[in-house]
BATOR-709746 format. One record per residue (C-alpha): residue in three letters; x, y, z. Coordinates in steps of 0.001 Angstrom, whole numbers, plus 500000, padded with zeros to 6 digits. Layout:
N
SITE   code     east    north       up
SITE    ALA        X        Y        Z
...
% end
This chain:
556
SITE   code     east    north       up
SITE    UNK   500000   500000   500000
SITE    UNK   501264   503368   498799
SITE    UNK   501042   506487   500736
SITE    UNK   499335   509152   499633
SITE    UNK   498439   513021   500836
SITE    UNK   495526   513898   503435
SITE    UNK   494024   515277   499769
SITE    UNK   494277   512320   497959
SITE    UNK   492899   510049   500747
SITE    UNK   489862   512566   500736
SITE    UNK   489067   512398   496928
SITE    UNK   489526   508584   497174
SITE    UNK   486827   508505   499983
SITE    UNK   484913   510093   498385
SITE    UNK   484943   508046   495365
SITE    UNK   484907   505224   497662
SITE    UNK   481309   506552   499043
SITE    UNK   479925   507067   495643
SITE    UNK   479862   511157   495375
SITE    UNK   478536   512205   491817
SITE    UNK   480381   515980   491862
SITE    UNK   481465   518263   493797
SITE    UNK   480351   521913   493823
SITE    UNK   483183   524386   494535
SITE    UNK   484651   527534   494223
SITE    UNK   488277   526929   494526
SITE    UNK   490622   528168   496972
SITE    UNK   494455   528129   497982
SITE    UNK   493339   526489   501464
SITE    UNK   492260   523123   499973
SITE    UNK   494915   522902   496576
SITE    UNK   496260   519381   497576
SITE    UNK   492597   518134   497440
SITE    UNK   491964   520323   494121
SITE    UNK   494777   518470   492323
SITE    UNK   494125   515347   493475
SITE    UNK   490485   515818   491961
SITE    UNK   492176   516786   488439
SITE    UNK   492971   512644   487793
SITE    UNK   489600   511351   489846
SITE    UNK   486119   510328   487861
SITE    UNK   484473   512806   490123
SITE    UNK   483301   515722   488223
SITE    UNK   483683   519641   489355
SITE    UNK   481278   522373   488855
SITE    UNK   482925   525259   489363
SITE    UNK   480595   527832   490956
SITE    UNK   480870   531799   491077
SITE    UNK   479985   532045   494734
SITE    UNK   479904   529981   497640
SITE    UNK   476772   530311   498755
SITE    UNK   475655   529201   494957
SITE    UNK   478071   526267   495332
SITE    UNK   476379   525291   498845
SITE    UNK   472569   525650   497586
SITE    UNK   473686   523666   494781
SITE    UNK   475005   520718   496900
SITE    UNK   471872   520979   499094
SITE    UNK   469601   520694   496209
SITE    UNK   471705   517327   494593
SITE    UNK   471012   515945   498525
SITE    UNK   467376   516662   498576
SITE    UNK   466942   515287   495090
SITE    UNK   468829   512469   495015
SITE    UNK   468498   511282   499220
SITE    UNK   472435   510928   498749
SITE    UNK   474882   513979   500524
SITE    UNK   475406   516697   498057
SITE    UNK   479441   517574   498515
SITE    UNK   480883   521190   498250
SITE    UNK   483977   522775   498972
SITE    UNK   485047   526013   499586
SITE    UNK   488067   528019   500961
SITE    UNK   488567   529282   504549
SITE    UNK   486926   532148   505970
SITE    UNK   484305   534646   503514
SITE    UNK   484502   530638   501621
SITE    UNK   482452   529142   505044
SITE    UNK   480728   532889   505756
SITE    UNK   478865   532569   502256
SITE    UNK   478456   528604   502130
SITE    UNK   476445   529077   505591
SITE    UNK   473543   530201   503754
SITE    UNK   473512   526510   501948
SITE    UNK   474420   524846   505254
SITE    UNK   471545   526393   506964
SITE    UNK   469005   525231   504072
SITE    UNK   470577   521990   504332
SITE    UNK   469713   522191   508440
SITE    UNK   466193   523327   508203
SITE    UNK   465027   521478   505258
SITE    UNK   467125   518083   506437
SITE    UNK   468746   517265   503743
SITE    UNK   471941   515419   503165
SITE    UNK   475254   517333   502299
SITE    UNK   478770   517492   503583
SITE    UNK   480563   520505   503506
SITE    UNK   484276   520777   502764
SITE    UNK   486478   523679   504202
SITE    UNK   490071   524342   503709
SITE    UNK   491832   525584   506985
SITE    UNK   494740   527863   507962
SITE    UNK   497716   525306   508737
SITE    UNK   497503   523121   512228
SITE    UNK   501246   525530   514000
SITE    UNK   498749   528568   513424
SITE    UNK   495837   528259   515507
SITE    UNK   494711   530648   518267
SITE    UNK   496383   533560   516717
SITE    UNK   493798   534579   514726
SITE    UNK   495853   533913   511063
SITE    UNK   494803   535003   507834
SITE    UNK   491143   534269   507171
SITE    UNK   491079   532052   510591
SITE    UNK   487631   531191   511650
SITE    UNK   486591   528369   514651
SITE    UNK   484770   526121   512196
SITE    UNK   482955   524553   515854
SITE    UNK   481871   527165   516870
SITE    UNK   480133   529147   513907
SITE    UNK   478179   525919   512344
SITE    UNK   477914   524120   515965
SITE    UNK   474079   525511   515826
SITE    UNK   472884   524693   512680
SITE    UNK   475180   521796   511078
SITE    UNK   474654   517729   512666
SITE    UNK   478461   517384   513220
SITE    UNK   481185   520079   512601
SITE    UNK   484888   518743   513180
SITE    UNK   488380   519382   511863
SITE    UNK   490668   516374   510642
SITE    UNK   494276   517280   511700
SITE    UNK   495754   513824   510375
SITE    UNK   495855   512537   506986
SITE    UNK   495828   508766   508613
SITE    UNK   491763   509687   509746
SITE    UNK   490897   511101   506749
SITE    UNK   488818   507663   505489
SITE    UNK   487328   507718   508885
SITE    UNK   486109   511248   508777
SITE    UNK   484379   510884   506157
SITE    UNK   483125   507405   506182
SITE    UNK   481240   509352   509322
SITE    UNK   480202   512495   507870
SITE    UNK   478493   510142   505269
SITE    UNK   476634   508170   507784
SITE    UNK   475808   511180   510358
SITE    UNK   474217   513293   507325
SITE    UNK   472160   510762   506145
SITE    UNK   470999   508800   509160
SITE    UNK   468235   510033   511535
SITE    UNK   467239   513298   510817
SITE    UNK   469824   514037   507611
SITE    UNK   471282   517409   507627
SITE    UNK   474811   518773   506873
SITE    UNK   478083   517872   508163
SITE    UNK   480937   520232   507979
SITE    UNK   484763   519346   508038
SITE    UNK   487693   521709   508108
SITE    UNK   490960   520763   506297
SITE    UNK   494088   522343   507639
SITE    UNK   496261   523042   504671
SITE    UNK   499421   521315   506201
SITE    UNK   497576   518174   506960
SITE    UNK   496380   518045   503089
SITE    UNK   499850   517492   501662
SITE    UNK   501252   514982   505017
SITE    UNK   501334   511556   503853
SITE    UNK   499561   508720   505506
SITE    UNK   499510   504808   504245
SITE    UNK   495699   503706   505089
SITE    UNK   493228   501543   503583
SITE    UNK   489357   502862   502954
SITE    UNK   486541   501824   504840
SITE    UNK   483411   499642   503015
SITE    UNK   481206   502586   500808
SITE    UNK   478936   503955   503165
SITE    UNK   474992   502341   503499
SITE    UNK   471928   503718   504674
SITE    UNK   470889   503157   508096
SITE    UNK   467512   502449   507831
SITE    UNK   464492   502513   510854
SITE    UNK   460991   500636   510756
SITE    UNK   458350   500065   512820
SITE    UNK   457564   497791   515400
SITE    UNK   454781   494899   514649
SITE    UNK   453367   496582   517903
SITE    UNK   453129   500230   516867
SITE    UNK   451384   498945   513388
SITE    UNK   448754   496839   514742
SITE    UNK   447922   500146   516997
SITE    UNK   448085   502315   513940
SITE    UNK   445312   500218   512197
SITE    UNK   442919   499634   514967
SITE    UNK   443298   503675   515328
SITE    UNK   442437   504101   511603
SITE    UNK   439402   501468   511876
SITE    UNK   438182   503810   514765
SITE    UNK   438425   507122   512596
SITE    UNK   436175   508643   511587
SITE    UNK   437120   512137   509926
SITE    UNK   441337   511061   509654
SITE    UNK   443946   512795   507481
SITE    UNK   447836   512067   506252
SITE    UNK   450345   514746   506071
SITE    UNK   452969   514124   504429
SITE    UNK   457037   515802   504525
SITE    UNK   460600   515727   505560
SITE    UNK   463308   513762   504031
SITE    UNK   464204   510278   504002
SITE    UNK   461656   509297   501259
SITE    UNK   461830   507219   497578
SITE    UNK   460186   506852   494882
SITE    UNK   459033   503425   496147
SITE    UNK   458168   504886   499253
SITE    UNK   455745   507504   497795
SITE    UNK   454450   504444   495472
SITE    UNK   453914   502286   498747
SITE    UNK   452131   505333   500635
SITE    UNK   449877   505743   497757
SITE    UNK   448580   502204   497451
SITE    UNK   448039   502561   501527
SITE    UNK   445938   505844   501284
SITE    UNK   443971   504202   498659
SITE    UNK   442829   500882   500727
SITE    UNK   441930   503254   503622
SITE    UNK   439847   506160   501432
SITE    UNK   442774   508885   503349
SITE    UNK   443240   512482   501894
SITE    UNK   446520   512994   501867
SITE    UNK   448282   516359   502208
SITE    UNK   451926   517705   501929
SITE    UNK   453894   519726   503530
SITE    UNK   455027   523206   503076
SITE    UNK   457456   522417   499827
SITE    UNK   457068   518882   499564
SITE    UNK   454259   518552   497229
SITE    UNK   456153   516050   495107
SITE    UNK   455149   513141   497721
SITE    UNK   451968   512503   496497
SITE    UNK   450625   513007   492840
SITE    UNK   448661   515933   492881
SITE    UNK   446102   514674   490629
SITE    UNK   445572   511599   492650
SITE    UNK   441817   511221   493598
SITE    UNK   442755   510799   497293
SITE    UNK   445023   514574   497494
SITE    UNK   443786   516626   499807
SITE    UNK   446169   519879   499281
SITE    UNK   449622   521106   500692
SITE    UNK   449865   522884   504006
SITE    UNK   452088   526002   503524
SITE    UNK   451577   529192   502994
SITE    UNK   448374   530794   502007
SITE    UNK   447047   526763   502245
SITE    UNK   443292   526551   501129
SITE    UNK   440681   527402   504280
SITE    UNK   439239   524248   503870
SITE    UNK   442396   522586   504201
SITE    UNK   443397   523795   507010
SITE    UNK   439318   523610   508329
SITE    UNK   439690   519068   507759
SITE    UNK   442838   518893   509560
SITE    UNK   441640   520939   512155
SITE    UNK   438276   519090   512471
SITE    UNK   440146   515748   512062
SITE    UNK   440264   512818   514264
SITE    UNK   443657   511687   513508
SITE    UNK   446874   512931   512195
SITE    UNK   448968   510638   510663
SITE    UNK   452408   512812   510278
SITE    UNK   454738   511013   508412
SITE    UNK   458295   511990   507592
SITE    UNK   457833   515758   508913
SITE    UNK   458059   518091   511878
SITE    UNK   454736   520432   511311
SITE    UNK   456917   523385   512184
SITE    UNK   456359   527318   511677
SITE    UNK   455183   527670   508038
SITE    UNK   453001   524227   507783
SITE    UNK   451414   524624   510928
SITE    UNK   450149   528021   510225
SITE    UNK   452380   529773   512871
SITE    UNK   451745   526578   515230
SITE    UNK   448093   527577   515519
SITE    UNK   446810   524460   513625
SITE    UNK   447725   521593   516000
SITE    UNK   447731   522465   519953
SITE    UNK   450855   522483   521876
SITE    UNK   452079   520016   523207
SITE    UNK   448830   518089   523516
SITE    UNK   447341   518055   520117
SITE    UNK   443041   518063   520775
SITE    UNK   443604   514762   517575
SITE    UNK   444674   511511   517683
SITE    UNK   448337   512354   516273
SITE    UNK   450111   509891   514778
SITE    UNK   453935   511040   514486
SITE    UNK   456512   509251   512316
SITE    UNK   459829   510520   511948
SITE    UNK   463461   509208   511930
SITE    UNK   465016   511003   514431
SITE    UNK   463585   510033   518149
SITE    UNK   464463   513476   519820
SITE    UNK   462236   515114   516989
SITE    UNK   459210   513066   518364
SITE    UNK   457404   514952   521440
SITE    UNK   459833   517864   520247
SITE    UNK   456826   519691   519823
SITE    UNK   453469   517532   519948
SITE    UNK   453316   514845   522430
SITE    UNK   452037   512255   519991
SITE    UNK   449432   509591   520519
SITE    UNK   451536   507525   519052
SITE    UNK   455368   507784   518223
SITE    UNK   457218   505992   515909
SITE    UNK   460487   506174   515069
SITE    UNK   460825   504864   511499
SITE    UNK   461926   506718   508672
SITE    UNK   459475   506975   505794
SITE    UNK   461128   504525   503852
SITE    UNK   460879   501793   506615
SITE    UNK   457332   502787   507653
SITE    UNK   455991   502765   504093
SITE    UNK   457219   499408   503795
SITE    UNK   455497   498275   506789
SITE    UNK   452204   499655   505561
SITE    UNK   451850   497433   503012
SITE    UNK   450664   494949   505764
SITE    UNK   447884   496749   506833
SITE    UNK   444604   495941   506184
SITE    UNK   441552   498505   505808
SITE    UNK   438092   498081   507924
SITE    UNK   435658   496682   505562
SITE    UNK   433301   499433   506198
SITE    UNK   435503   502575   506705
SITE    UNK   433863   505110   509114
SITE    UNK   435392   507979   506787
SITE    UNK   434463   506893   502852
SITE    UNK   433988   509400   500833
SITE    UNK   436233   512051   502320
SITE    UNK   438987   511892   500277
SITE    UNK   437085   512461   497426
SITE    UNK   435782   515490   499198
SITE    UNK   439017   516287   500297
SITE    UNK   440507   516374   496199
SITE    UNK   437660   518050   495000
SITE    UNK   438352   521026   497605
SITE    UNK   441414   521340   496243
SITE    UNK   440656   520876   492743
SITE    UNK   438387   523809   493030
SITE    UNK   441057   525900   495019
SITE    UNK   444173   525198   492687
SITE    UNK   441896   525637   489645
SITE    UNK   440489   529150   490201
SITE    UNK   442854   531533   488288
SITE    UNK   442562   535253   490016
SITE    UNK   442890   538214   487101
SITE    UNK   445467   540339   488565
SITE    UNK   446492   543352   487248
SITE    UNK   448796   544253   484309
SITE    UNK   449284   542771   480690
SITE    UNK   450831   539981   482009
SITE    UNK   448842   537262   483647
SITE    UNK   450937   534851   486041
SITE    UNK   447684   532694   485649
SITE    UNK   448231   532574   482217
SITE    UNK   451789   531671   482635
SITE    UNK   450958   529093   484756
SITE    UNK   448355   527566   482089
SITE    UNK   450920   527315   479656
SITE    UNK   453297   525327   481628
SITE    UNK   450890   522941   482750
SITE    UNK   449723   522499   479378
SITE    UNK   452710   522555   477641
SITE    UNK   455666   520710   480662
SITE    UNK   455959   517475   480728
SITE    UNK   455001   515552   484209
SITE    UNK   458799   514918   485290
SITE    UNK   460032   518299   485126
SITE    UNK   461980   519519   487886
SITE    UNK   461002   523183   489017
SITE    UNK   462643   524928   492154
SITE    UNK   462693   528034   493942
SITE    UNK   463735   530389   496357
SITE    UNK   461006   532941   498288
SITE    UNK   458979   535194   497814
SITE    UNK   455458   536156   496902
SITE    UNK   455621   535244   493113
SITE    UNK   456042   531164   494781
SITE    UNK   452644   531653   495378
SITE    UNK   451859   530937   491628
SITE    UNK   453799   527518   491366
SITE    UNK   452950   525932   494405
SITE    UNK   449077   526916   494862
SITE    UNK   448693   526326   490906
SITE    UNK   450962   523702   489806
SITE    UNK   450080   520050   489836
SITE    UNK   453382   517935   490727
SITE    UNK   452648   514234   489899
SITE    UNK   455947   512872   490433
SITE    UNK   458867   512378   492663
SITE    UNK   462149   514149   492731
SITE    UNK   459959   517083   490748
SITE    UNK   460691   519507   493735
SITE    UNK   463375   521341   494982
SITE    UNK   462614   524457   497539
SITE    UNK   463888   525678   500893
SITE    UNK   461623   525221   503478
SITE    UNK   463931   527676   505413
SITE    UNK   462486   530277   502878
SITE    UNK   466505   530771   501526
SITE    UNK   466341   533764   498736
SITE    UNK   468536   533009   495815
SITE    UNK   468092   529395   495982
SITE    UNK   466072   528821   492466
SITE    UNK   468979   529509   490034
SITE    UNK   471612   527213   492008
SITE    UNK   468878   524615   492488
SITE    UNK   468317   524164   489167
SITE    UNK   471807   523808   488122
SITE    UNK   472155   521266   490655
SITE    UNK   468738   519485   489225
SITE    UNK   469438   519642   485421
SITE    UNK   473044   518042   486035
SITE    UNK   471604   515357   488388
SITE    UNK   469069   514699   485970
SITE    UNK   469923   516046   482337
SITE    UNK   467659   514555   480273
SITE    UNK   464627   516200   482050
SITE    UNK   463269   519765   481826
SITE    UNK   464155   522239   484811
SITE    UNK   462266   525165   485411
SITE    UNK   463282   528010   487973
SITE    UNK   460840   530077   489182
SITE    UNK   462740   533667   491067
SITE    UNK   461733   536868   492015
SITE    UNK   463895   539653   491387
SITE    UNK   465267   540007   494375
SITE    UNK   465873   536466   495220
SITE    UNK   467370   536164   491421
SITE    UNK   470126   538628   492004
SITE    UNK   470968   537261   495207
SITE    UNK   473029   534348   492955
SITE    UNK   472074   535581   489419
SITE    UNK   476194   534996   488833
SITE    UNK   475571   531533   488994
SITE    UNK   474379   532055   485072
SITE    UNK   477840   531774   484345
SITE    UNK   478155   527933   486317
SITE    UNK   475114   527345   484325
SITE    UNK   476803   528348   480432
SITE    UNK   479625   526725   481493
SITE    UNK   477955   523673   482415
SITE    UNK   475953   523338   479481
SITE    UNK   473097   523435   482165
SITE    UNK   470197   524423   479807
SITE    UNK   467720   525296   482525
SITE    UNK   464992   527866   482425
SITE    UNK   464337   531022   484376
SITE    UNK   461925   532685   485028
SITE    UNK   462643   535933   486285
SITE    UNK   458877   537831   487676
SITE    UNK   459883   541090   488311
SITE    UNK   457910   543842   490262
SITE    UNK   460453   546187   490982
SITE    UNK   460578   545333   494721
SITE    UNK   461086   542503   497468
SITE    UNK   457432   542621   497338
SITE    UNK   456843   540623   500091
SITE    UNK   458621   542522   502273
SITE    UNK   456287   545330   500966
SITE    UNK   453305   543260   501388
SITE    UNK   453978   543194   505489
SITE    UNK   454735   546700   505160
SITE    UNK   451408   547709   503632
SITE    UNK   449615   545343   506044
SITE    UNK   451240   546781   509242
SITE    UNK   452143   550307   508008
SITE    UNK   449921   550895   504947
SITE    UNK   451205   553849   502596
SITE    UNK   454579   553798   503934
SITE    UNK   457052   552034   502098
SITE    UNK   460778   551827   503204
SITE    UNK   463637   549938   501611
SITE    UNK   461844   547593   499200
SITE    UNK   462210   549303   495709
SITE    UNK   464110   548079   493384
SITE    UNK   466174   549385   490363
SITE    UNK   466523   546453   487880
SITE    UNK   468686   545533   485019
SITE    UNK   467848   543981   481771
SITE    UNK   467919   540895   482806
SITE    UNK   467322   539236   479079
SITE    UNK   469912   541038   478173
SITE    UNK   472246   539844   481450
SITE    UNK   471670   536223   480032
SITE    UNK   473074   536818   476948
SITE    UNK   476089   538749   477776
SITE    UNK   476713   535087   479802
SITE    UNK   476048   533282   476537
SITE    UNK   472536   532221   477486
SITE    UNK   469015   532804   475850
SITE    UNK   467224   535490   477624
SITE    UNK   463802   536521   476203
SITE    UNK   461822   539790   477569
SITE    UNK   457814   538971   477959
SITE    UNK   455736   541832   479104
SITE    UNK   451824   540447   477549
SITE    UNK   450503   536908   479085
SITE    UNK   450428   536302   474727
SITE    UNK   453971   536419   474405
SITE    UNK   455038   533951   477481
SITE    UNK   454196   530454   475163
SITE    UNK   456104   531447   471786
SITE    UNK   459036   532783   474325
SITE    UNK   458574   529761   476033
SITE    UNK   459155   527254   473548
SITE    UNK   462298   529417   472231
SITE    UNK   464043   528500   475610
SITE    UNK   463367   525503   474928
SITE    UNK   464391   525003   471633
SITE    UNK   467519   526942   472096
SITE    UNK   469362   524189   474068
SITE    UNK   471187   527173   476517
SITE    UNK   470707   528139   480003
SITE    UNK   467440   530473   479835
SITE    UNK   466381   533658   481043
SITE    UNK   462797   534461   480502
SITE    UNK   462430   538377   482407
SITE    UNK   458734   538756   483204
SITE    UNK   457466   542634   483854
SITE    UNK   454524   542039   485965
SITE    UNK   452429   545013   487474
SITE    UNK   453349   546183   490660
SITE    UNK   449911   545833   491822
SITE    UNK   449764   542190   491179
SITE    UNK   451499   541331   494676
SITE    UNK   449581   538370   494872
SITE    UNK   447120   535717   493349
SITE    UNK   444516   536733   496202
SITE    UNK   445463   540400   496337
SITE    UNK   446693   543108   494976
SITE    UNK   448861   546001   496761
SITE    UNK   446175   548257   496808
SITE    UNK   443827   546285   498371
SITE    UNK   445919   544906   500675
SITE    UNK   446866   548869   501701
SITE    UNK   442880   549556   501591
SITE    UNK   442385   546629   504319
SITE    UNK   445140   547393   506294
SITE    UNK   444027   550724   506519
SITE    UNK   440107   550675   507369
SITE    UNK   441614   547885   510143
SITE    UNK   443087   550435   511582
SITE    UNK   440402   553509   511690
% end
């Protein structure tokens, strides 16, 4: 056995492991680990900034259910690739974050660019730690691997002192890391089917991480033998086909009243995969806390997330995968107190995704919307970052398949474009459509240039107001007629795209969105569509005006 350097040991792990690229913007901190990528079969996307290079990592984990790897350089490298990390924490998804360190003699005297990795990600990454000997490095990373996909997944971080890259070390690699996988007891089953004989008005939610496509396949045959709506959570309406006859909806924001009415009214929760938190729970106001008035039925993969929150009636610690498997087993009542109600359930939200609000301006979102879903095949891949205009793709698109989503539930701007990227080389032979604002696209709009030099042909769409208009939505509900720091001056942003060698298209009539449309398309590039909405279309229920008019009669 040969020795090699502390960087060479770390590309062969990870090629041991089975990474598919790493996302980096490259630095002097981490060069022994940068050359020794140059002769591995590990592709490198080189990104423009680090945050871009994080999101994009986060989005390959949530995707794919395997840890999306990025690397970055020491200091304003971790300060910008926190924004990914802290996606990667809230929305538990799998990714390991790479950070080359000041050299192992020059600790404690605050060097050039030195930053206590421990310390600044201890709150929001799984496991932070610092590998000073090349002899550990297959150990390091054999457990990042496992800690940021077992459990709860979420983000690992490891810092790489510089001098500890080039030592050598003679060591052998560990066996490619496996998923740890958690099911249900026979115990906890037999309870969860005499508790869904008993029900009379029950309900699924579905979210979190941790799930397949068999698994949503497995959950959908189960829903069906018991007549259950099913819901998703906030950003994870991929889980269940939204033209299924048993979907009841998503639970985010601005969720349908009657919704949020049947879970509310329900007899039993059956939570599966998520955590109900802040946005799907309606500020926690739909469940009570931390005895839910329901039946609640919690399954997660991390024990200390169950009675977190809501003491569940019953806990089970199984990831989705595992419990959707066990599922299978059960059998329905053979007169179900609750037929019918899923039916009711899809037709509510048939009704509620299908109305399409006039807003004002030339240039109807609804419209835009109608073309996509008439014109988008059902496995395209759409993301996005936050903001108002989100409203439109998630209230009015239908997902039908998995791995069709990708969207901070941590409500990251900037996130569509990198997203995207991450999607369309992940999955290249499928469509990817970003939907930002234009705010959130400027946040990473640089990443146009990882896209063109990718070959990433994905498509933008850029719905500009000219303003972070929700930001100016609170405003005008809490101080109407006052604006403050939410204008914005814009660039051409069709014209942007093509000074990076992409196709960029300006649409300002809902008329010209399909022909524009189908040039992206056709053009085989990296995409810009720039859509000039009307101010006054803030949202699909309301527009600025009216929501200063309400604001303001609520307060005479």
């Amino acid at each position: 056995m040969a020795q090699k350097t502390g960087g060479q040991l770390l590309v062969e792990a990870l090629e041991t492991h089975g990474a598919e690229r790493v996302f980096c913007v490259p630095g002097e901190s981490y060069l022994a680990v940068l050359d020794a990528l140059h002769d591995a079969r590990i592709p490198i996307t080189i990104c423009r900034q680090e945050g871009g290079a994080a999101m994009m990592a986060e989005a390959h984990g949530k995707l794919t259910g395997r840890p999306g790897i990025c690397m970055v350089t020491r200091g304003p490298g971790a300060t910008n690739a926190s924004a990914g990390v802290h996606v990667a924490a809230q929305d538990s998804t799998p990714m390991i974050l790479f950070i080359g360190q000041i050299e192992r003699g020059m600790r404690e005297r605050e060097a050039f660019q030195e930053v206590d990795y421990r310390q600044m990600f201890g709150g929001i990454a799984k496991w932070v730690a610092e590998i000073d000997h090349a002899e550990r490095v297959p150990e390091f990373i054999s457990r990042a691997y496992h800690v940021a996909t077992s459990g709860r997944p979420g983000p690992v971080v490891l810092a790489l002192p510089e001098d500890m890259l080039v030592e050598l070390a003679e060591v052998s690699q560990p066996q490619p890391w496996r998923q740890v996988e958690t099911h249900p007891g026979l115990t906890q089953m037999a309870d969860l089917q005499k508790r869904l004989w008993a029900a009379e008005r029950p309900i699924a939610i579905l979210g979190g991480s941790r799930w397949t496509e068999e698994a949503v396949a497995a959950f959908t045959r189960f829903a069906e033998r018991f007549d259950l709506p099913v819901a998703c959570s906030f950003r994870r309406q991929m889980l269940f086909d939204n033209l299924h006859p048993n979907y009841a909806g998503d639970v985010g924001i601005g969720a349908n009243p009657k919704l949020l009415a049947r879970i509310k009214s329900s007899d039993l929760i059956l939570l599966v995969g998520g955590r109900l938190s802040e946005m799907p729970s309606q500020s926690y106001s739909l469940l009570s806390i931390p005895e839910p008035a329901q039946q609640l039925v919690h399954v997660h993969p991390d024990p200390e997330e169950l009675g977190r929150v809501y003491r569940a009636s019953l806990p089970i610690n199984a990831a989705p995968t595992g419990f959707c498997k066990a599922v299978e087993g059960l059998q329905p009542p053979t007169a179900p107190k609750n037929a019918g109600q899923a039916a009711e359930a899809h037709a509510d939200y048939l009704a509620w995704s299908g109305a399409r609000p006039q807003t004002p301006g030339a240039l109807q979102m609804a419209g835009v919307m109608d073309h996509i879903e008439a014109e988008m095949a059902a496995d395209t891949i759409f993301t996005n970052g936050a903001g108002n205009y989100a409203t439109w793709l998630h209230r009015f698109h239908r997902f039908r398949r998995f791995a069709t989503q990708a969207a901070p539930t941590s409500g990251s701007m900037g996130y569509g474009l990198p997203g995207a990227i991450a999607a369309k080389l992940a999955f290249p032979e499928r469509n990817v459509i970003c939907f930002a604002g234009d705010g959130c696209f400027q946040m990473t709009m640089q990443e146009l240039g990882t896209a063109v030099q990718e070959n990433a042909a994905v498509i933008v769409l850029v719905i500009d107001n000219g303003m972070y208009g929700t930001i100016r939505m609170h405003q005008e509900r809490h101080y109407p007629g006052r604006p403050s720091g939410t204008k914005l001056v814009n660039p051409d942003f069709a014209a942007l795209a093509r000074s990076y060698g992409a196709h960029g298209e300006t649409v300002r009539e809902t008329e010209e969105f399909g022909p524009a449309l189908a040039r992206a398309k056709a053009s085989g590039k990296p995409s810009v569509l720039h859509l000039l909405i009307d101010p006054e279309a803030l949202t699909p229920a309301a527009s600025l005006s009216e929501i200063r008019a309400a604001a303001e009669a609520a307060k005479a």
